[in-house]
N, C-alpha and C positions, 0 to 999 in steps of 0.2 A: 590804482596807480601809486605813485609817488606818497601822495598825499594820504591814499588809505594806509598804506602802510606805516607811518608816521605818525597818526592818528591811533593804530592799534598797537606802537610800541610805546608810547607815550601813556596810553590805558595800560598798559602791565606795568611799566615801571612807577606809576603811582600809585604811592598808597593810599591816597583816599580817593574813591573814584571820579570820574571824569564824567561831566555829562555833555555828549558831543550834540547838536542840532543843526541842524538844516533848515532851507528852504525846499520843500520836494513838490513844492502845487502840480507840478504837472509828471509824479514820479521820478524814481531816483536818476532813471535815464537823462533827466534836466542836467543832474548834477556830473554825472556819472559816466560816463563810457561803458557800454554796456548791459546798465540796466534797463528797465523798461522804461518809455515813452508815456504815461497817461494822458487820455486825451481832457480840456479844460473841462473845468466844472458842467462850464453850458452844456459841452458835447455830452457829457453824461444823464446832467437832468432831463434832453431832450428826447433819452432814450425813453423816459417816461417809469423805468423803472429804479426804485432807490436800491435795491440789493446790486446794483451796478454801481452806486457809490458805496459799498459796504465790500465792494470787490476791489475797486482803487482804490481806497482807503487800505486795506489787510496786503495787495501786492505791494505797496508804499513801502509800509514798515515791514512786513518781512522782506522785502530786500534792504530796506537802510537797514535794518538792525544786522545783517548780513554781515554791511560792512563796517561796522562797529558806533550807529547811530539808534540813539536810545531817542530823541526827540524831534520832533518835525513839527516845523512852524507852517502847520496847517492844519485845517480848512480854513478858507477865507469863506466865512459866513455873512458877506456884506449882499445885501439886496440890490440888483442893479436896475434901478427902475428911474435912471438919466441917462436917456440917450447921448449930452453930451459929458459923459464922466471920461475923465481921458485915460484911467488908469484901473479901474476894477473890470465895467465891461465883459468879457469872455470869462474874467475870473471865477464870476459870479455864477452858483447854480440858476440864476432866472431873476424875474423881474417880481413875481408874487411872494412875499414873506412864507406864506404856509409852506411851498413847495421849498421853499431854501428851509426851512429849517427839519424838514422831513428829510432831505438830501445831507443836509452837516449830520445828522444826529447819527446818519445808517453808515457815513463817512469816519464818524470816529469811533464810533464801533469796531468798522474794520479794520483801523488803525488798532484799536486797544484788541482785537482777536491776533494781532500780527507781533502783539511786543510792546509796541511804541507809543509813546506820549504825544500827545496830540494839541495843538493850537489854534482856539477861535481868532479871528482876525475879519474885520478891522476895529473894534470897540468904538464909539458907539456905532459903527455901521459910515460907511466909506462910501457907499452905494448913490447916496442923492446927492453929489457933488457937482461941480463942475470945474475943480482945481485938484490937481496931481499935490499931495502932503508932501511929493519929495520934491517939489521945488516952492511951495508955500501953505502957509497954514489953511487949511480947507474950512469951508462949511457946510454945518447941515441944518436941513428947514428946524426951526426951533417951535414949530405946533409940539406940542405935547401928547395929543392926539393919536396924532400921526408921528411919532417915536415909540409911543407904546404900540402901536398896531403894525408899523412897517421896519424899521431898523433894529429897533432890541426883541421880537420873538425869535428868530433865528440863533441870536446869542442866550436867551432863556433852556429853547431846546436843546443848544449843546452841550449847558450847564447840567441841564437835565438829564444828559448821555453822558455825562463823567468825566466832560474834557478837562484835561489836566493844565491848561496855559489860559491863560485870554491875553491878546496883545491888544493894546491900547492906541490910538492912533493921534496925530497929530491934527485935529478937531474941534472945530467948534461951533456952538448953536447959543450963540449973544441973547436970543431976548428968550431963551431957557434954562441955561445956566447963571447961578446969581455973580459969579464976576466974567462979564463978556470979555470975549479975545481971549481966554486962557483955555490954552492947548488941553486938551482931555488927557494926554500925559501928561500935565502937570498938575490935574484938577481932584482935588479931594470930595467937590461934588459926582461928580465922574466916577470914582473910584471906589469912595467910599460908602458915599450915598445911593448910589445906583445900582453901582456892581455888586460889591457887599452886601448894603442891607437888602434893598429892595429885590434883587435878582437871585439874590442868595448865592454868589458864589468866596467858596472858602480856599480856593485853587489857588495855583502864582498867579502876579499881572507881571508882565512886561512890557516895556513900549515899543513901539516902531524903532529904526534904527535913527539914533538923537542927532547924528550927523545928515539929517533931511532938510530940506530947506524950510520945512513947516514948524523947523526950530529955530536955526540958526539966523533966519533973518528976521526974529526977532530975540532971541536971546542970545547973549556971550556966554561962551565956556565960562 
């Protein structure tokens, strides 16, 4: 429509180029009139086979890069293993880490065989919640345990598939992080210690969107 067309005269008349991004979790048809519909993560894991997330993933990006999108802020590689989590839920490929991270990995594959740049999400993992980031700062169980075994291998694997993004979420695990109540976007334990050294990724970070309430009602602009 309107808006792609706008979007690709705005990419020609700039001389340095433009890197446009999405949200397309559930393909470009979310965004789009006319693209394709993908069904949520679950629907896919359920099929039991991952070349079926390596197939959303590749029609993802070859239609956004279609219409002149180079990056998609996806996979959501959060483990959903809280039945009351109000906002990952269906997002999620499944409730066991191994199968979520087998399912991101073959997800941005098919993303990166279509074109497109690809986004782990939620950092540290979104999944054991039972507070929505976009109305307040969440938490996650802070066993150490049980982060290295349930919430970060998913994000391991897709570091290990070449994902180009990891976003970072508005998070926190008080008695695992050494300054409790600071948002994993704003945490250099988080980011630098974790993600970096430990996990080895040398990719971008982004954060969640900072106008979320998992900011705002505790920080000022």
């Amino acid at each position: 429509g309107e808006a792609l067309t706008t979007l690709n005269t705005l990419q020609r008349k700039s001389k340095i180029p433009i890197i446009w991004d999405a949200d397309l979790e559930y393909g470009l048809g979310w965004r789009v009139p006319g693209g394709t519909e993908i069904p949520y993560n679950m629907a896919i894991a359920a099929t039991g086979d991952p070349q079926n997330a390596f197939i959303a993933g590749n029609i993802t990006a070859i239609e956004g890069r279609a219409v002149g999108i180079q990056l998609g802020l996806v996979p959501v590689v959060d483990v959903n293993n809280n039945p009351e989590n109000p906002i990952i839920n269906t997002r999620s490929f499944g409730e066991d880490a191994d199968l979520v991270a087998t399912f991101s990995a073959r997800y941005i594959a098919g993303m990166h065989a279509g074109g497109m740049a690809a986004t782990a999400k939620h950092f540290p993992g979104h999944g054991d919640t039972g507070t929505d980031s976009h109305t307040r700062l969440a938490t996650i169980p802070s066993d150490s345990a049980r982060l290295w075994s349930v919430e970060l291998p998913p994000f391991k694997a897709a570091i290990d598939a070449g994902v180009d993004l990891v976003m970072i979420a508005h998070l926190q695990a008080p008695d695992y992080q050494p300054q409790a109540n600071l948002p994993a976007t704003l945490s250099p334990f988080w980011i630098q210690e974790i993600l970096r050294q430990k996990l080895g990724f040398q990719g971008v970070v982004i954060s969640d969107a900072m106008s979320m309430g998992g900011i705002t009602r505790n920080y000022t602009p």
